[in-house]
C-alpha positions as CSV (number, residue, x, y, z in Angstrom):
1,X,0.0,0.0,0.0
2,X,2.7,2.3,1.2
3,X,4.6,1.5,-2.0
4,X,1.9,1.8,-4.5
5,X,1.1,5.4,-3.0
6,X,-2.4,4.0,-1.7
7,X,-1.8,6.5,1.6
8,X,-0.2,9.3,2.3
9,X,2.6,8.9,4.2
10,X,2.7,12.4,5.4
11,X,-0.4,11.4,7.6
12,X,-1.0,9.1,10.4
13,X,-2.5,6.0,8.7
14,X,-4.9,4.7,10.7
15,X,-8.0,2.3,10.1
16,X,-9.8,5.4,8.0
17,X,-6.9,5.9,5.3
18,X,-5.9,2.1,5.3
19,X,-9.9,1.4,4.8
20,X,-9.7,4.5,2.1
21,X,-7.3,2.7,0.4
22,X,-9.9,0.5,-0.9
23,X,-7.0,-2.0,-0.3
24,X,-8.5,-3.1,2.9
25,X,-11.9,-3.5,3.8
26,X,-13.9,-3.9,7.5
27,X,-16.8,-5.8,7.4
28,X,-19.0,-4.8,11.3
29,X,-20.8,-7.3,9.9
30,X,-18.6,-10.0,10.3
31,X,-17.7,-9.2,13.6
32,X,-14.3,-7.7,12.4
33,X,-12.8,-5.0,14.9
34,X,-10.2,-3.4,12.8
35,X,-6.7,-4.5,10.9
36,X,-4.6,-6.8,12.6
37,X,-0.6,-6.0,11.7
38,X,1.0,-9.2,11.4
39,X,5.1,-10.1,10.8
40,X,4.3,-10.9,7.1
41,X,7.0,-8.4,5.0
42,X,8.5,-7.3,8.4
43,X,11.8,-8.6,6.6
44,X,11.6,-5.7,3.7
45,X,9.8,-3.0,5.6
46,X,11.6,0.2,5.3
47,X,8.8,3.1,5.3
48,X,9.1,6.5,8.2
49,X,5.3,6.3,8.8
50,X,3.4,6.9,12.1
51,X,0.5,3.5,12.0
52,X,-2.4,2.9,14.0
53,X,-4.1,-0.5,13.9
54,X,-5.7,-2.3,16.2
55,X,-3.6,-5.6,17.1
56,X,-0.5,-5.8,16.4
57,X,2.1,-8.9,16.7
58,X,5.5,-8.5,18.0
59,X,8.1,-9.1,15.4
60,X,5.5,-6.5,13.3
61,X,6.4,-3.9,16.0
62,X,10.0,-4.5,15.8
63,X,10.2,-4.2,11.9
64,X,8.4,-1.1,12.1
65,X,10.6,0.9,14.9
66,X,14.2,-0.3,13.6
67,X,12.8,1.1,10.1
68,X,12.3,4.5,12.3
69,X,8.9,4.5,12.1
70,X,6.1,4.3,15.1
71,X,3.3,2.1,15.7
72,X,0.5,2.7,18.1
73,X,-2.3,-0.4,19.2
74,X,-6.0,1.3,19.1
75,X,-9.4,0.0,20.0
76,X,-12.8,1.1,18.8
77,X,-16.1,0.3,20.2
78,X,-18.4,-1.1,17.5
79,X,-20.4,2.4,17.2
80,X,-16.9,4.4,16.8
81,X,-15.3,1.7,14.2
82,X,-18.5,1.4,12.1
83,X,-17.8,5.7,12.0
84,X,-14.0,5.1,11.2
85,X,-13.8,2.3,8.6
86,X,-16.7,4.7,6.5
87,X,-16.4,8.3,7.4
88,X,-18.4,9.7,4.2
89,X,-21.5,7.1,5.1
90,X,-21.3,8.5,8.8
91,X,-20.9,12.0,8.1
92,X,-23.8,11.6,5.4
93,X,-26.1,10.5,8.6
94,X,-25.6,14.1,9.7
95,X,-24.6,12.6,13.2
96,X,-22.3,13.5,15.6
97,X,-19.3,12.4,15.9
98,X,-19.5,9.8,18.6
99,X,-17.0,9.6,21.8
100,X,-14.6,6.3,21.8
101,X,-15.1,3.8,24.4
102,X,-13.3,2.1,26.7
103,X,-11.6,-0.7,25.7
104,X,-13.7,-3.9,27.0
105,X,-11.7,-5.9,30.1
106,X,-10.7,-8.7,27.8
107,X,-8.5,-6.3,25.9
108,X,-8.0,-3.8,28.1
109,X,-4.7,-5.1,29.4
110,X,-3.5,-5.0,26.0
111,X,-4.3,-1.4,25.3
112,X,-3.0,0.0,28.3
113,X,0.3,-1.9,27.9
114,X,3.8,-1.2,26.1
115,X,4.5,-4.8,24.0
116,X,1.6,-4.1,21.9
117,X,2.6,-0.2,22.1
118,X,-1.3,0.1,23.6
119,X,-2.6,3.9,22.8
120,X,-3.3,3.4,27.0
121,X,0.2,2.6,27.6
122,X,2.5,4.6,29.9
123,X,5.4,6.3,27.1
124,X,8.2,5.6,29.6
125,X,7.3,2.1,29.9
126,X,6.7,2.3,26.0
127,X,10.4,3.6,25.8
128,X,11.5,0.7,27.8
129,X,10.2,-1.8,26.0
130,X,11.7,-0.1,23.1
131,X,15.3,-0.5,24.0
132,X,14.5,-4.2,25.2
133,X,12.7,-5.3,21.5
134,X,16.1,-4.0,19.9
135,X,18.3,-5.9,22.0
136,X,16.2,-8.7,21.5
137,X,15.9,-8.6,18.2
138,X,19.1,-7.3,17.1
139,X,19.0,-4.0,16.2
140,X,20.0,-0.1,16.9
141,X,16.8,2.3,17.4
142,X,16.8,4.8,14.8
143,X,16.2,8.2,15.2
144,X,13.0,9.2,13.9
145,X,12.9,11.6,11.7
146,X,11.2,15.1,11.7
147,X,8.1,14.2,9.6
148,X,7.5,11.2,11.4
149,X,8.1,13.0,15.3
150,X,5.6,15.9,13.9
151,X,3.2,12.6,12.6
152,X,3.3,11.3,16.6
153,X,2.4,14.4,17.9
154,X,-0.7,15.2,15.5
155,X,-1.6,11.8,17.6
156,X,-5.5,11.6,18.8
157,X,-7.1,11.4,22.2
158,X,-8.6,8.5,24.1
159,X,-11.7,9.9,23.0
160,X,-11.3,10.9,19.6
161,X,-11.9,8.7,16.1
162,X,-10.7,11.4,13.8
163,X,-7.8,13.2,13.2
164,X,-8.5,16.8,13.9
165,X,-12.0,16.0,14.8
166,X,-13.6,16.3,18.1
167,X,-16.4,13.9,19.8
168,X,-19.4,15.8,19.3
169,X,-19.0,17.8,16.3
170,X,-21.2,17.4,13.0
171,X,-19.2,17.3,9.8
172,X,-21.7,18.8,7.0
173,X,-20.0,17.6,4.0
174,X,-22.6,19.3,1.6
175,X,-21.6,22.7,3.0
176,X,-18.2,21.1,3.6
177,X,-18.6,23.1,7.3
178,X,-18.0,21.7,10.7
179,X,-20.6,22.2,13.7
180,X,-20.0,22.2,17.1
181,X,-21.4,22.3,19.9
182,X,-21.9,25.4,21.9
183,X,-24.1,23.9,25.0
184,X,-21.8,23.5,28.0
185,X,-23.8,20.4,29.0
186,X,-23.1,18.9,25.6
187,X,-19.5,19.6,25.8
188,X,-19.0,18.0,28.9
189,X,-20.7,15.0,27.4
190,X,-18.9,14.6,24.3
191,X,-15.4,15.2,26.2
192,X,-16.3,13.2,29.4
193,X,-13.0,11.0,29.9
194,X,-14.4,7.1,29.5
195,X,-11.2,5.5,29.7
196,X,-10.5,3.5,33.1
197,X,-6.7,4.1,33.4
């Protein structure tokens, strides 16, 4: 995908520009809760990106940061994923834009943890487990480069399922304007921390 220019590099690809793509497709329907980012190519990938998926195996993680690139783990709640792997269908609905969830206990260790580089994770313990995947898989952690550093810190909340988009705002695509919410009771709802860290 990278290669063929399906996404922009100069963006944090997450599941909305890998599903974009039209490379990779989400099916709700078949109980599928995101992109899964296995070892397979880890041996000839060489791309400064900044990913988001929503599993993602070991060796995977290790390809990724000794290319000097950065991988986060991410999890959706079915209403937030149906939003993310369709955006245009969503914002069509004239909705707003719905606040994440919190990861459900049987995955919630993995989100809040550093092997899987869990969005939940503390950094330091992220930056630990860094410098243990290199020794342990043999390599020298690059440094990253300015486009991907500026990529990490473009990085979303807890609540968020959009880039630049807040929970509670209505994207109006056939005015191409943005609406949001001026009622203090509605902010508070939209921007009420659900994550149990």
């Amino acid at each position: 995908m990278i290669d063929l220019g399906r996404v922009d590099v100069n963006r944090p690809i997450d599941i909305t520009a890998l599903c974009n793509s039209q490379l990779i497709k989400v099916d709700r329907e078949l109980n599928q809760y995101g992109i899964h980012l296995t070892d397979e190519g880890a041996d000839v990938f060489d791309a400064k990106v900044f990913l988001e998926v929503q599993w993602v195996d070991e060796v995977a993680v290790a390809a990724i940061e000794k290319s000097g690139s950065l991988v986060r783990s991410r999890y959706y709640d079915p209403k937030s994923l149906s939003a993310a792997i369709n955006p245009a269908k969503f914002f069509g609905f004239g909705k707003p834009i719905p606040t994440c969830k919190t990861p459900t206990v049987d995955v919630l260790e993995y989100y809040s943890g550093a092997r899987g580089r869990g969005y939940l994770a503390d950094t330091s313990e992220i930056e630990k487990d860094k410098i243990e995947m290199a020794q342990k898989y043999g390599y020298s952690i690059p440094e990253l480069c300015d486009r991907v550093q500026q990529l990490a810190m473009e990085s979303k909340n807890e609540l968020q399922i959009f880039y630049g988009l807040q929970p509670g705002w209505i994207v109006n695509l056939a005015d191409k304007e943005i609406l949001k919410p001026v009622d203090p009771e509605l902010q508070k709802l939209y921007n009420t921390n659900s994550v149990l860290v």
